[in-house]
N, C-alpha and C positions, 0 to 999 in steps of 0.2 A: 940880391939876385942880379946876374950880370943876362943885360938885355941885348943883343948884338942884332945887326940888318945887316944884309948883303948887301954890299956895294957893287962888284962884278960878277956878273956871273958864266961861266964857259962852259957850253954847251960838250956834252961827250955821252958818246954810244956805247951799250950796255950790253952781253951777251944775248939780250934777246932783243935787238935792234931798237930799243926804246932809249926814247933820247930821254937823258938824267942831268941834271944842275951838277954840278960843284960850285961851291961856293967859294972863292977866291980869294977877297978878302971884306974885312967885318968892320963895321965902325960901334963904337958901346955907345949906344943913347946918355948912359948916365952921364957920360964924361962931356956930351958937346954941350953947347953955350945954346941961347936961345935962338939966335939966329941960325946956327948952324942945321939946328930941327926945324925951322918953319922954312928953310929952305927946301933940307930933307920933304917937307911935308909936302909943300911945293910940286916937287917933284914926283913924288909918288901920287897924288891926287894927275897930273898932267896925263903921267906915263895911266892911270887907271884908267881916267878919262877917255885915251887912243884907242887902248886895248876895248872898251865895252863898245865903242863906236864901229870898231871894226868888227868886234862880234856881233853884234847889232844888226851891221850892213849884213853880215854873211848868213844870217835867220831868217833877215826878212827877203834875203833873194832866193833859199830855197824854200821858204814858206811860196813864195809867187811860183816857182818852177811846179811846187809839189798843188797848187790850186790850180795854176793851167792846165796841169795835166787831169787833177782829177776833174775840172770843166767839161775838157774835153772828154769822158770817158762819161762822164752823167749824161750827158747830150747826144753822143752815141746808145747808151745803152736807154731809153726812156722804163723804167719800171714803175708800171700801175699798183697800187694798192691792191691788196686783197679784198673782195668785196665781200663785205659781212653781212650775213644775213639777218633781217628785221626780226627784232625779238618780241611778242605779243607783250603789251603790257599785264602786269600780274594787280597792281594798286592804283585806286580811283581816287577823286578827290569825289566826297559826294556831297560837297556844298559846289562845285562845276566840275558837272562830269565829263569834261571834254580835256579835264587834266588827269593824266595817269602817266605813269612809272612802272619802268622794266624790272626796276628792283637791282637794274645796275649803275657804277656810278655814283656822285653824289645825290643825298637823299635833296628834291626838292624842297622849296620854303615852304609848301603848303602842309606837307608830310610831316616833316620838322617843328614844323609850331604843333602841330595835333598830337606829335610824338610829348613834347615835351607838354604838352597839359595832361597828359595822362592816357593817353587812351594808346591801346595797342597796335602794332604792324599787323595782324591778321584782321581786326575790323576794316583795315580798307582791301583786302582783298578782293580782287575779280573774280565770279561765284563762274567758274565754266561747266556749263552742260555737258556730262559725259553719256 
């Protein structure tokens, strides 16, 4: 298998204005000597090195543009939470009944250990007077 890199390359526009590579001319991996690829190597790690630096800079300046702006748009517009209404607990602890549960959420530790030694979700029910 013949392995070929682009050595030059000349920029050219395309019928729908997008700019397209041609590749100009090739050098074969197989054929060069050692040094000639760890030059190669060289160079391509450099030229990589430039390009992610300068992609880099250009992310992190509009990452900064696109957080100034939305600072300033939080800071303007202040929005409160919606205020939820208190939900009556439905389940007691009745070893301290000053512990109970909505029955939303994570189940308590208290709930939890009781569940798992056997006993049912409805024995801790809150009895309401209708």
């Amino acid at each position: 298998m013949l392995i070929m890199i682009a050595r030059a390359i000349t920029p050219v526009t395309n019928v729908r204005n997008r700019t397209i590579l041609i590749v100009t001319q090739y050098r074969q991996l197989n054929e060069m000597t050692v040094e000639q690829l760890w030059d190669l190597h060289q160079e391509v790690a450099a030229q990589l090195t430039r390009k992610v630096t300068l992609e880099k800079a250009k992310w992190e300046e509009r990452l900064r543009r696109v957080s100034s702006v939305s600072h300033l748009v939080s800071e303007d517009v202040k929005r409160e939470c919606r205020p939820y209404p208190k939900v009556p607990a439905k389940y007691r602890n009745p070893k301290n009944p000053e512990e109970t549960w909505a029955g939303r959420g994570k189940q308590p530790r208290w709930l939890a250990a009781q569940l798992r030694s056997g006993k049912q979700l409805d024995q801790f029910l809150i009895r309401r007077s209708s």
